[in-house]
C-alpha positions, 0 to 999 in steps of 0.5 A: 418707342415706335411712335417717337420715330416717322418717316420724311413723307411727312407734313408740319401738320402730320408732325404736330399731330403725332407730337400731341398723340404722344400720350404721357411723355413730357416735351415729346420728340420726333426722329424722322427716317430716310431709308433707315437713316436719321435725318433730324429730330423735331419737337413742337418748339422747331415746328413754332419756331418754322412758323415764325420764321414764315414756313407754313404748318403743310409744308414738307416736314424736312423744312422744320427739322433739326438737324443737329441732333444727339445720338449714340453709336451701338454698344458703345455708350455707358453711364457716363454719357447718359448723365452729360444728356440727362443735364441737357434735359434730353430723355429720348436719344436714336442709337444708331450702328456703326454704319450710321442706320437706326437701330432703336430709340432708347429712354434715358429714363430706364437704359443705363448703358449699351454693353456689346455681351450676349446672355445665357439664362439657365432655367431648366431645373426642377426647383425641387427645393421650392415644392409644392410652389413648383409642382406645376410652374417652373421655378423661373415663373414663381413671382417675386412682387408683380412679375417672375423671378426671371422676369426681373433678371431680364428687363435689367439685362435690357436695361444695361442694353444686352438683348440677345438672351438665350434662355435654358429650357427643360422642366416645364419648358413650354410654359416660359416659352409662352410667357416670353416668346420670342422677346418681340415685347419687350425689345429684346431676341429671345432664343431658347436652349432646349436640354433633353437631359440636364446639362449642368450649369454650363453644358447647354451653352455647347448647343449654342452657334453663332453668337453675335458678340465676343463675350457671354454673361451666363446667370442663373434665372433664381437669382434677385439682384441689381448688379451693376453689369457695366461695372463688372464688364468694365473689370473683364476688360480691364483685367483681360480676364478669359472669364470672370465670376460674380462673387457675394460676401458670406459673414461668419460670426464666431461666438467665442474668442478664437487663439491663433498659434505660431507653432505648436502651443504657442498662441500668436493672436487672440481674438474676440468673438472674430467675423470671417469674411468669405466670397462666395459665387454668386452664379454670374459668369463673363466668358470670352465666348470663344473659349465655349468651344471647350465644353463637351457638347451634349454632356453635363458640364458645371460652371465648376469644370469649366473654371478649374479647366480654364485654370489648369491651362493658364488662363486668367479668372478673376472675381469681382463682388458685386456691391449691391443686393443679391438673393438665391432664391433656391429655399422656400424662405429664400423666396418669402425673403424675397417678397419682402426685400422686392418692396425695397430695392430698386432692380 
C-alpha cells in the first residue's frame, strides 16, 4: 500500500501522476505524510476541485488536500467500523497509533478488524500421518487449492490485523523459513521459534520473551478454517477468561433406539436412533501471555497440561465454538478433503 502514501514535497502535477499510476484501484486515494504524520488525503476530485477554485496544477500539494479525512487508531477498530466506511464508498483508510504517527494503509476490502494479539503457530512436527506427502515437505508447506495449509492460516490472521506471528520450527525448519522470511511480503513481522527437541503444543512458547501485546492466539498450522478471530477475542474479554479454547462439534449418530434408566432396571426414557452432540478442540487457544511464564522452559509441554494446570489453581477456561468451517488436515483423506472444500469456502 506504499504507492497509496507520498510525502508533502509534492506538487499538484506529481499527485496527479501518481493518482493515474494507481493501477487496477477504483477512485485511487493519496494520503500525504509530514514526518510520520498524515496531513490530509487527496483524490483526483480535490485536485479538480483546486483548479476551479483558481489553485494551479504546480502549486504545492498541500494547497489541494483534505484535511477532514477518515482514519483509525491502532487496534482498536473492528467489523462494525469498516461497515459505517464501506456505506461511505471508502476502501482505503490510514491506521494510525495512539501518538497520532502512521502506521500503515489498510484495504477495507480484505481487513476485517485490528485485534491487539500476538500469534503462535506450531509447525514443527513431522506429519507422519500425511507420508509419502511429507517425506521431503513439512506438512505446514503441503498445498491446499493455490497456496500451503499454513499460508491460508496466516493471511486470515493478517486479515483480522494480528501481525506479529511467531512460528514453531523443527522438521524441515529451513524450508518455512525460505518461503516466509521475515514476513516483509506480506505486511506482516514473522519470528521463528527453533525446538531442538519436540516440545509439545505448548512448550515453545517458554522460548518466547517480550511479547508486544497482553493476549496470545496459539493455533496449529494444519488446520483449515474461516474462525471468526474477532468474535472469539470479543468472548475472551467479555468472560475475563485466562484462557479460551476453540471448540468444534463432533455428531454422533446412534443406529438403535437407546433406553435410559432411572435406577436399576427401570427405563426413564427411550429414544430413537439418538445423535450426541459433543465439543471438541479444535487447536485454537487465547492465553493471557502473562500466564506463559508457567510453562517449564525447554521441556515438552501440551496444551493439555497447561489447561488442567490453569484449572487446578482456579483459573477461568472458557470454550467457544467456532460457527464456521474448520478441518484438521492430520490424515491423508483429510487432505484430499480439503482440496475439495477449498474450491467452496471463503477463508
Amino acid at each position: 500500500m506504499n504507492r497509496l502514501v507520498t510525502d508533502n514535497h509534492k506538487t499538484g502535477r506529481d499527485a496527479l501522476k501518481l493518482l493515474n499510476e494507481s493501477h487496477g484501484i477504483v477512485a485511487p486515494v493519496l494520503f500525504v505524510l509530514e514526518n510520520q504524520r498524515i496531513i490530509g488525503s487527496l483524490t483526483d476530485g480535490d485536485i479538480r476541485r483546486g483548479l476551479l477554485a483558481g489553485l494551479q496544477i504546480d502549486d504545492s500539494i498541500e494547497k489541494f488536500l483534505n484535511k477532514n479525512f477518515r482514519y483509525f487508531t491502532e487496534n482498536n477498530w473492528g467489523k462494525s467500523e469498516i461497515i459505517q466506511l464501506k456505506k461511505l464508498n471508502i476502501r482505503f483508510v490510514p491506521e494510525l497509533n495512539f501518538e497520532g504517527n502512521f502506521v500503515r494503509i489498510l484495504d477495507l476490502e480484505n481487513q476485517n478488524a485490528s485485534l491487539p494479539l500476538s500469534a503462535v503457530i506450531m509447525a514443527g512436527g513431522k506429519g507422519e500421518r500425511l507420508l509419502p506427502l511429507t517425506q521431503n515437505t513439512p506438512k505446514p508447506l503441503l498445498k491446499v487449492g493455490d497456496k500451503p495449509i499454513i499460508e491460508h492460516n496466516i493471511d486470515r490472521l493478517i486479515k483480522f490485523g494480528i501481525n506479529d506471528i511467531y512460528i514453531s520450527v523443527r522438521y524441515l525448519a529451513e524450508q518455512l523459513v525460505e518461503y516466509f522470511g521475515d514476513g516483509r511480503d506480506k505486511g506482516c513481522n514473522i519470528y521463528y521459534i527453533f525446538e531442538d527437541e519436540p516440545l509439545g503444543t505448548i512448550g515453545a512458547l517458554s522460548k518466547i520473551e517480550n511479547l508486544k501485546n497482553e493476549n496470545v492466539i496459539l493455533l496449529n498450522s494444519d488446520l483449515l478454517t474461516n474462525i471468526d478471530y474477532e468474535d472469539f477475542f470479543r468472548v475472551f474479554k467479555e468472560e475475563n477468561a485466562a484462557m479460551a479454547i476453540a471448540s468444534t462439534p463432533f455428531d454422533i449418530n446412534v443406529p438403535y433406539a437407546v433406553l435410559e434408566f432411572s435406577e436399576g432396571k427401570n427405563i426413564s426414557t427411550f429414544k430413537e436412533k439418538p445423535k450426541y452432540t459433543y465439543y471438541s478442540n479444535a487447536g485454537i487457544y487465547l492465553i493471557k501471555a502473562d500466564l506463559l511464564n508457567r510453562i517449564p522452559k525447554n521441556e515438552k509441554h501440551d496444551a493439555t497440561d497447561f489447561l488442567n494446570g490453569l484449572l487446578s489453581d482456579g483459573f477461568k477456561v472458557i470454550s467457544e465454538p467456532i460457527h464456521g468451517y474448520w478441518l484438521d488436515i492430520g490424515r491423508i483423506e483429510d487432505y484430499f478433503k480439503a482440496q475439495e472444500d477449498i474450491r467452496y469456502i471463503n477463508l
